[in-house]
N, C-alpha and C positions, 0 to 999 in steps of 0.2 A: 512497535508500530513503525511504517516506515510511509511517511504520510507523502501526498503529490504536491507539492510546493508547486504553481504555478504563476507565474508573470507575465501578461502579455503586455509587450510595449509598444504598440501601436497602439491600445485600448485609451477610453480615456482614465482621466486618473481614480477615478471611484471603483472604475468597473474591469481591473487591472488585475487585480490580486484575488488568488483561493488560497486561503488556508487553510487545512481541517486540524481538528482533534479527533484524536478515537481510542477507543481503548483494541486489542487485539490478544489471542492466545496462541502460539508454538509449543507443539511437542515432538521430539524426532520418536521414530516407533519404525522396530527389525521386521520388514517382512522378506524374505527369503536371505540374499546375503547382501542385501546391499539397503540400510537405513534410509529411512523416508521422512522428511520431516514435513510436517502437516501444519500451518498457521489458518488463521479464520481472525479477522481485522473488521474492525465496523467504524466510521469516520466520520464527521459532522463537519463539514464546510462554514465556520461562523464567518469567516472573510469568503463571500463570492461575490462574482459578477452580477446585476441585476437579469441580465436577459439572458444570458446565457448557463448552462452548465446545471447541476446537480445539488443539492444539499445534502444527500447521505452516501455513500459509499458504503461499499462489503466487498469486500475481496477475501478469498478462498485460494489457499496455495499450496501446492503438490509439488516440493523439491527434493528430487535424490541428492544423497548422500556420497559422492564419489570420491573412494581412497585417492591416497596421495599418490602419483604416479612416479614421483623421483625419490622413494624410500628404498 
């Protein structure tokens, strides 16, 4: 999981801080010649802002796999 830690410091002090928990899955998987790794992340904000922002999260992510260029 790679959560959004957020601080804002101009906020007051209560309503300053997001933290989430979540749980998340990655697999890499070959399609043609170059590996794709595939994550799916779902997030619960128990530290948020009152007025602002979110309480769940889901993010979905699609990163190539690119060889090492200086082998």
């Amino acid at each position: 999981m790679t959560p959004n830690i957020r601080y804002d410091w101009k906020a007051d002090k209560d309503d300053a801080l997001t933290l989430p928990v979540g749980l998340g899955y990655s697999n890499v998987y070959k399609t043609g010649r170059l590996p794709l790794r595939v994550a799916a992340e779902i997030q619960y904000s128990f530290i948020a802002p009152d007025n602002v922002g979110s309480d769940w999260n889901f993010r979905l992510l699609f990163i190539p796999v690119i060889p090492n260029p200086f082998r």
